[in-house]
N, C-alpha and C positions, 0 to 999 in steps of 0.2 A: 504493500500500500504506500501511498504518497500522502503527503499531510498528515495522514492519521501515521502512528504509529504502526498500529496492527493489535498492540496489544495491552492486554489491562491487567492492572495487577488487585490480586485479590488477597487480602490479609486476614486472617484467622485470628484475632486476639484474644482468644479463650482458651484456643489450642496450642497457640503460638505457633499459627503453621504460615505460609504463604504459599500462593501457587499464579500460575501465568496463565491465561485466556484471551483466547482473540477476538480482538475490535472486529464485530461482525459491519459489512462492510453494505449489507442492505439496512440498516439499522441506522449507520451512521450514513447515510444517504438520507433518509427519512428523519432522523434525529440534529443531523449535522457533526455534532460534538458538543463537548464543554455542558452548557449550562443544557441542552438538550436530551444528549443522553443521560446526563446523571439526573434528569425529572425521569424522565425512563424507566432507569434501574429502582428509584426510588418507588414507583410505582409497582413493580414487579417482585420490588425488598420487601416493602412493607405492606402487608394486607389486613391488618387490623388495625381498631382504635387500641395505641397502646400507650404507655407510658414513652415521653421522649428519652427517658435516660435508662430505659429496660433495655437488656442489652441485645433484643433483636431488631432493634431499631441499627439502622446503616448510616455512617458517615461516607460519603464519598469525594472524589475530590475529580477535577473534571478541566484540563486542557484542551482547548479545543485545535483544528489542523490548523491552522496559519498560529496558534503560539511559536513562539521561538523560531518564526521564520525571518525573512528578509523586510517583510510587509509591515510599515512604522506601526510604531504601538502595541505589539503583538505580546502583549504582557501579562493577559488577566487570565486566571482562573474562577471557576467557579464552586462553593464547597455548599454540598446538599445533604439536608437528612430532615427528618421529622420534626417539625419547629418546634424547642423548649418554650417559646412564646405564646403560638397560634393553637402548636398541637393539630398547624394544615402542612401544608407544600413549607419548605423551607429551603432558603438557598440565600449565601451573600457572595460576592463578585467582588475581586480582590485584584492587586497590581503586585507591582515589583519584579525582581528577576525569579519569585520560584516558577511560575508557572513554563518558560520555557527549562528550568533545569529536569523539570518534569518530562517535559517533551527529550531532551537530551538522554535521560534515563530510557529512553524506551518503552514509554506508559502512553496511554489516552486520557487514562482512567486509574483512579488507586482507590479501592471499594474495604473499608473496613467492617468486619464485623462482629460482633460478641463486644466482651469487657475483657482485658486481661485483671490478672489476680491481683498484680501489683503493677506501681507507675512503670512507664516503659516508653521506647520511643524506637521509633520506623528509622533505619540506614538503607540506602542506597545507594552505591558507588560499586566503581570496576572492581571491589573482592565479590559483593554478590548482593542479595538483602537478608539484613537481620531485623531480628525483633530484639533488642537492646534495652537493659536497667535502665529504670531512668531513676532511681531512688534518693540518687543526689542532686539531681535536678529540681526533683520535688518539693513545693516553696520560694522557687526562683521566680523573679519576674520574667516577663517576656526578654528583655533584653540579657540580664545576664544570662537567662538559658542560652540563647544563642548565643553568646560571646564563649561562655562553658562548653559551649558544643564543641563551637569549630577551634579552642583551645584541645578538647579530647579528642577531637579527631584529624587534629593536625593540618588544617586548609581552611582559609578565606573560602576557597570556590565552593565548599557547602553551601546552600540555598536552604533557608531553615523555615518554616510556619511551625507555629507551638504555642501553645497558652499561656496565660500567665497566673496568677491565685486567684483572682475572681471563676475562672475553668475548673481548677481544680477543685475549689467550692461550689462548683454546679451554682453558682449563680447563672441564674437565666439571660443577664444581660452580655454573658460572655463572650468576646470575639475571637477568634483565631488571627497570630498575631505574626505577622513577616516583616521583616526588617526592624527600623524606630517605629513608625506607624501603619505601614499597611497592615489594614482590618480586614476580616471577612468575618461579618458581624451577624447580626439578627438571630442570635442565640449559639450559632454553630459551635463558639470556645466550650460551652456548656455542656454540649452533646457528646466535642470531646473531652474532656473532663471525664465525662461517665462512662465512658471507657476505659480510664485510666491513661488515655493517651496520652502523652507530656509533647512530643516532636515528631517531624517527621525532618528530618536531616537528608540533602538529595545533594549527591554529587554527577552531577551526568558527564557520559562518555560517548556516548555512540552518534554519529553526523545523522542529522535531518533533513531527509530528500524531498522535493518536488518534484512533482510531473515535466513539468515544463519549464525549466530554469530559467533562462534567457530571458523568455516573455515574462515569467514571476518579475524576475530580477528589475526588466524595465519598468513593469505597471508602478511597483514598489517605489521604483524612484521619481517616476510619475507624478505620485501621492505626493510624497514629500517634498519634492517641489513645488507644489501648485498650494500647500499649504500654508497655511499664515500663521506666525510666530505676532500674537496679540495682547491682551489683558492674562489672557490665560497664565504668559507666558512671565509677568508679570506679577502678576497679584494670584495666580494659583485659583484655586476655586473661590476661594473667599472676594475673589473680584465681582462675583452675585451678590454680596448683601448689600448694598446700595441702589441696583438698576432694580434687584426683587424688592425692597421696602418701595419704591419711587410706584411699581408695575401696579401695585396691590396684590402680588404674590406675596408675601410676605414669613421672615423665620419666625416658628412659634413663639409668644413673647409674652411672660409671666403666665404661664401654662394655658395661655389661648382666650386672658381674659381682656387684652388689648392691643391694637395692631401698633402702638405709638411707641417706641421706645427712647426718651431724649437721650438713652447715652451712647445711642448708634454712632455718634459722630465722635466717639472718645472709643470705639475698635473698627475704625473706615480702613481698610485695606491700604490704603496708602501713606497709613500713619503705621500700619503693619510693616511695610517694605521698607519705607525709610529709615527706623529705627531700630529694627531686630534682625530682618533676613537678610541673612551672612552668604547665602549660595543657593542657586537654584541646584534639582536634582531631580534628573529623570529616571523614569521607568525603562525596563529595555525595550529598545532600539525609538524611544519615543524622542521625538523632535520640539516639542513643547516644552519640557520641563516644568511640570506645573509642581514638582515638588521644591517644597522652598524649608535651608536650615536657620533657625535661629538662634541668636544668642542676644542673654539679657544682661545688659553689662551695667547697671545701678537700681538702686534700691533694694524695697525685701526682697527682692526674686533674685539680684544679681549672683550670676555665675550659674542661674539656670538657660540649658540650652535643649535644642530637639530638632524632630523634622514635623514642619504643618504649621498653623493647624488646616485642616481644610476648611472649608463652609457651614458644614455641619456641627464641628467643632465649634466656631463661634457662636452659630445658634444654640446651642447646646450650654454650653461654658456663660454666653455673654447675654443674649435675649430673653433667652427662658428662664434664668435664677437674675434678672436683669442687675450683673457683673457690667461693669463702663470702665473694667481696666482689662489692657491688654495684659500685661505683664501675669496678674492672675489668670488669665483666660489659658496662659500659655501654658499653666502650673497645672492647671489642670488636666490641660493637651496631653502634657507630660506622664502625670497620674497616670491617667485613660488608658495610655501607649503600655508604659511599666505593666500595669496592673491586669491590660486585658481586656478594659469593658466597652463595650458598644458606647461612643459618646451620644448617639441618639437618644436611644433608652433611658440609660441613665442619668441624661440632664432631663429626657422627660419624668422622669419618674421622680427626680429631687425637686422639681417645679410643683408638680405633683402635689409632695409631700409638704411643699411649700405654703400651696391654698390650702392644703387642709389642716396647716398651721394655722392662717391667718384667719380662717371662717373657725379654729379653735375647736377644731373636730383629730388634732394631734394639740397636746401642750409638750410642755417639758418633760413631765414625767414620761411621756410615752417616748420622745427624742434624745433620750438619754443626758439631758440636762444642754443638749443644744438648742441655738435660737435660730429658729428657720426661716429669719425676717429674709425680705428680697433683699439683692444688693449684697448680703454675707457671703463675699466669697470665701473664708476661711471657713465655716458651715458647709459650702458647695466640698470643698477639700475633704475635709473630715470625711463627709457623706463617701464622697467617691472609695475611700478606702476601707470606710465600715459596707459598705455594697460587697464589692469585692472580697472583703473577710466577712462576709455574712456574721458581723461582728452587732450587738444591739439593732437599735431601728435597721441597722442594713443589713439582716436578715429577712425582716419583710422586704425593703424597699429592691434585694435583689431578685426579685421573683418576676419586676417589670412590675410597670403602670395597672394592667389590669387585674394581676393576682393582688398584688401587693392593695388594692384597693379594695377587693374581695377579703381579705384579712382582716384589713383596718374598718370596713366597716361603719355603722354612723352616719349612711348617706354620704359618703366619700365617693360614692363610683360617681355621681353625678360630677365630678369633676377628673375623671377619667378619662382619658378622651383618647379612643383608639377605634381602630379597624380589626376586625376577626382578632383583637386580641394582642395587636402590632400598634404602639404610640404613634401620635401625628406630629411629625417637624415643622410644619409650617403650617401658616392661615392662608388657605386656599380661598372660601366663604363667596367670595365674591366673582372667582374665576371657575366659572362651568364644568369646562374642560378641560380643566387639574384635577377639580372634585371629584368629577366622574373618573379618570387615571387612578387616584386615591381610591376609591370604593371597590374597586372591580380588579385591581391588583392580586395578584394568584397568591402572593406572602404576604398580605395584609397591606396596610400602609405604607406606603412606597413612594421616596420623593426622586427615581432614578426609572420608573417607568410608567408608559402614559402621560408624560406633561405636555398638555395641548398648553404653551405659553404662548400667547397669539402676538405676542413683541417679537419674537424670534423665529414665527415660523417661515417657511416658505409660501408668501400671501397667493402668490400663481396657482401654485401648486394645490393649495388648500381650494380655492377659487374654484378651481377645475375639477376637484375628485368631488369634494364635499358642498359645497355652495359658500357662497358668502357670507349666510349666519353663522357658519362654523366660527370664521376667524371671529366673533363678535362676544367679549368675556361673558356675558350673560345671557346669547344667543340657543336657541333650541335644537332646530334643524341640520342635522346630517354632523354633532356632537359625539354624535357614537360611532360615526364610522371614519370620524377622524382619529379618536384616540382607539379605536381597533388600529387602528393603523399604525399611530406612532409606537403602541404596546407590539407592533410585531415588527417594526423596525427596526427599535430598539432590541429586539430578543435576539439579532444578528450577530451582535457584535461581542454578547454572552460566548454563543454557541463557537464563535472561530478560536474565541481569546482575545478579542480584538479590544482595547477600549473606546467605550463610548464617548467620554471626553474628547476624543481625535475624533472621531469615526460621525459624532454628530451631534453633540452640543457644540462644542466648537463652533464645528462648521452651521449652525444654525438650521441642522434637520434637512437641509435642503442641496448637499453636495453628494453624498452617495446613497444610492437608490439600491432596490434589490437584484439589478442587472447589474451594477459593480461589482455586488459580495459575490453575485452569481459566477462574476469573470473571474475575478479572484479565485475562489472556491474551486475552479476547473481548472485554471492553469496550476492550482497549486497541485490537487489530489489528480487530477487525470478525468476525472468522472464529468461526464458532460451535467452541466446544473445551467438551468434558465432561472430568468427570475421568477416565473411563478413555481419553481421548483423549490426555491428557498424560500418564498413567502407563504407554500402550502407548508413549509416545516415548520416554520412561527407557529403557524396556524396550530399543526400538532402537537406543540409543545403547550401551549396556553389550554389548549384542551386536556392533555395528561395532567397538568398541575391544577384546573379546576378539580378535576373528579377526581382525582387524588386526596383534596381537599374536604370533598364531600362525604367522603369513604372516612377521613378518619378523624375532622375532626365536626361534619354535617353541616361545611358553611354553603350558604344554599342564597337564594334571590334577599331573603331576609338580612344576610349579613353583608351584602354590597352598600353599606352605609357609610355615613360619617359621622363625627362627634354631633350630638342633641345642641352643642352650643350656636354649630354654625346655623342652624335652623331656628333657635331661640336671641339667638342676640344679635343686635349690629353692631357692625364694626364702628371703632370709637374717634380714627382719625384718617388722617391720609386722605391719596384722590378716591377711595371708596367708602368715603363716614359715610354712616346711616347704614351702610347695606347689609345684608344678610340672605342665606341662602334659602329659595322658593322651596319648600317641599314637591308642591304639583310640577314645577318646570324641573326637578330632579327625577321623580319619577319617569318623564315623558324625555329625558335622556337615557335612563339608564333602558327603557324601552326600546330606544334606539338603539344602544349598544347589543341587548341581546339580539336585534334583526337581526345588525350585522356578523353578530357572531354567530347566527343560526342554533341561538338556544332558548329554549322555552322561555317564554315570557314569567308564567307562573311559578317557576321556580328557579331561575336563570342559571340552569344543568344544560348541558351538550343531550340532544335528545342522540337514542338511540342511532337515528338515519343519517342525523350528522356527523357522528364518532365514525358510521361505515364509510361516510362518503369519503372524508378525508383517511384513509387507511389505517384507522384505529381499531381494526374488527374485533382483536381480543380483549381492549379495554369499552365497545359495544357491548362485548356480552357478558364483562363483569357488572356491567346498570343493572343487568336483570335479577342482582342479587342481592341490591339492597336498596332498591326504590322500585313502587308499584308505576311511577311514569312511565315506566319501560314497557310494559306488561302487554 
């Protein structure tokens, strides 16, 4: 095979066995790779409602055929299993150089499963693979684990993802952790945790071929020339919280009770570069370099340094616990990294814990004699590390937004505000077709797929597929079968390995189409792919992770919602004061959306006819066995 490996590695951690299996090569036609097949296997792993951290639940990890190629940005992997969050589909999308050492190893795919007995960690490299003690690692944070590693195994060139103590305390906010900061978040550190997994350490050796060299090699240079080195490149992701406040997209701010935050302009990205970021740093083979190092050379933070923070990060750190200093924001970047946690989650879940200070539905005694006023970032501090040590209150609070709410109890959920179970990062309220991306997202709450941003879209393009009320933020008509659209455009660049950042934020949605990946896709593996060949695999993919979904943990047309606030409050400032989201004009999108995806209205499930048409036939005829819809 080309692009693909050929082959998946299969790890036994109960047996402590491993064994080798081939990348079936109709499968990965149909699936693609990466974030594709491993919704797949996941679906085929897992066949009941179980516990996420029982150990027949599956981790998997998933490079897709253009990682570790010539093709810029060719960096992400993706890590799946059973969501500690949702309890649906779960899967986060991750950077840095593991994902091609992955592909260098001779993998597509690395499928773990069971618990081992004790901590331990996955090797890789030209003596062979082992399953390795990890008993002194155990207790490490993310970074010195991997500094510890590749000190025991003698090589920089290891490529390491590993957990850090929030994982191995099954806190639920836990990410899987590569490099300083690359995350693969929305619980995945959690799941492994409860394996006992501590690392997977990959040194690769074997050359990665293409079909088509020449032509690969051109396209490749193609791209990178034609691309623009911009704000991206600059200000990193965090270059969106300004154009997003200004849009009326906006980062969630004091846990979604107001869109106004005055201390936005004391962490402006530009107050970011000037004074802290020492060096940009890319991903491999990426030409942006949206990663950015910092150093803090006065005050209480001086002599702390890191890589980030991203976007998310500052809403997380700066909007939602409304923090107006960077220096702390970065302390906590920092934390987050060390320690392991999702910064989503976990600033939503300290926001969280926040209001339900201030409405005195938590006091002292219950916070372990903290004061959870806004603006405490030394509280934000603490929190992040009692999370992570499931130490006092951060034993509830690491369970996430909605357990944690379910605990605490007291009319607390009303100030909860998640999807299937997954916290919301931003206030969408006023923008259509984000909310709608948000609702119908296969992992819950999702600010990385589906965002119909009608500032940034392609206005032609949108004009021409969907009509003109599409681009309109509060507009009705042909809503659903735009963000069908963007939700499968975006699942592209999951499945290659490719990043989305390059591949179409950046670029504004509107420079590569599904006859690019498609070019791509064939020069690289050999296999002739049209574009509706790769946008019927989208297509299968969103339909595996819906009914996967539905099977285990029964999210159904009832759970394609949003938080109760944006349909009870208006927003409080900005170019959208006053507004708030229509229930009846919500409803009569998400309508749309199910047209377009050819799923029952009444219960917005992939009907039987649909699953066969698009070549699902054997996840067709598991509908018949646990909904009368099928019947």
């Amino acid at each position: 095979m080309y692009g693909w490996t050929g082959k998946i590695l299969i790890v036994d951690l109960s047996n402590r066995k491993v064994s080798i299996e081939d990348t079936d090569i109709n499968l990965a036609k149909k699936f693609l790779g990466g974030r594709g097949l491993n919704s797949y296997f996941l679906y085929k792993e897992v066949k009941n409602r179980i516990d996420p951290f029982d150990p027949s639940n599956v981790l998997i990890f998933g490079a897709g055929p253009l990682a570790g190629t010539l093709m810029p940005a060719s960096c992400r992997f993706t890590v799946t299993a059973l969501s500690s969050t949702t309890g649906g589909h779960g899967d986060a999308n991750s950077g840095g150089m593991f994902a091609s050492e992955i592909k260098y190893a001779g993998f597509d795919n690395i499928i773990f499963r069971g618990k081992a007995d004790k901590p331990v960690y996955l090797r890789i490299d030209r003596k062979g693979i082992f399953i390795e003690d990890a008993g002194e690692l155990w207790g490490k944070d993310s970074w010195d684990t991997q500094a510890a590693l590749r000190k025991k195994l003698g090589g920089e060139e290891y490529q390491i993802a590993c957990i850090g103590i929030a994982g191995e305390n099954l806190a639920r906010v836990a990410s899987v952790m590569h490099g300083l900061k690359r995350a693969a978040a929305k619980g995945m550190g959690a799941v492994m945790g409860s394996k006992n997994l501590k690392a997977i350490a990959v040194k690769g050796f074997k050359p990665l071929k293409v079909a088509r060299s020449k032509e690969f090699a051109d396209k490749a240079l193609k791209i990178l020339k034609s691309h623009i080195r911009g704000d991206m490149t600059l200000y990193g992701t965090t270059g969106g919280v300004i154009p997003e406040v200004k849009s009326g997209y906006s980062p969630a701010s004091k846990n979604l009770q107001t869109t106004v935050f005055e201390g936005i302009k004391y962490i402006d990205p530009r107050i970011l570069r000037e004074k802290y970021i020492t060096k940009v740093k890319s991903c491999y083979g990426c030409s942006i370099s949206c990663g950015r190092l910092y150093d803090v050379k006065e005050g209480e933070f001086s002599g702390l340094d890191g890589e980030g923070p991203e976007l998310a990060a500052l809403w997380s750190w700066g909007t939602q616990p409304q923090v107006a200093s960077l220096p702390a924001i970065l302390k906590a970047d920092v934390l987050s990294n060390r320690l392991g946690v999702d910064c989503i989650e976990t600033g939503n879940t300290i926001a969280f814990a926040m209001e339900c200070y201030q409405r005195g539905i938590l006091t002292k005694e219950d916070t372990d004699g903290l004061e959870l006023d806004w603006g405490n970032y030394k509280t934000v501090h603490t929190l992040i590390e009692k999370i992570a040590k499931r130490e006092g209150i951060g034993d509830i609070l690491s369970e996430g937004v909605e357990r944690a709410s379910q605990k605490i109890g007291k009319g607390s959920h009303e100030f909860a505000h998640t999807i299937k179970g997954q916290s919301v990062s931003s206030d969408m309220r006023v923008k259509h077709g984000i909310v709608l991306g948000y609702a119908t997202s296969t992992r819950g709450a999702d600010h990385l797929r589906g965002l119909l941003i009608d500032d940034v879209m392609p206005v032609e393009y949108i004009k021409k597929n969907f009509g003109e009320e599409a681009l309109k933020s509060k507009g009705v008509v042909g809503k659903g079968k735009a963000v069908r659209w963007i939700q499968d455009i975006t699942t592209v660049p999951d499945c290659l390995g490719l990043c989305k950042i390059f591949y179409i934020l950046s670029a504004g949605y509107s420079v590569f189409t599904f006859s690019d990946f498609a070019e791509m896709l064939t020069l690289a593996t050999g296999e002739d792919f049209s574009a509706s060949d790769v946008e019927l695999a989208t297509e299968r993919i969103y339909n595996v992770e819906r009914m996967f979904s539905a099977r285990t943990a029964g999210f159904m047309r009832k759970d394609d919602t949003v938080p109760e606030r944006f349909f009870r409050e208006p927003t409080d400032g900005g170019s959208s004061k006053g507004q708030k989201l229509d229930r009846d004009r919500f409803e009569i999108i998400l309508d749309d959306y199910y047209s377009a995806r050819g799923w029952d209205k009444s219960n917005g499930l992939p009907t039987y006819e649909k699953l066969k048409s698009i070549g699902l036939d054997d996840i067709a005829e598991d509908t018949r066995k646990f909904t009368d819809n099928y019947l």
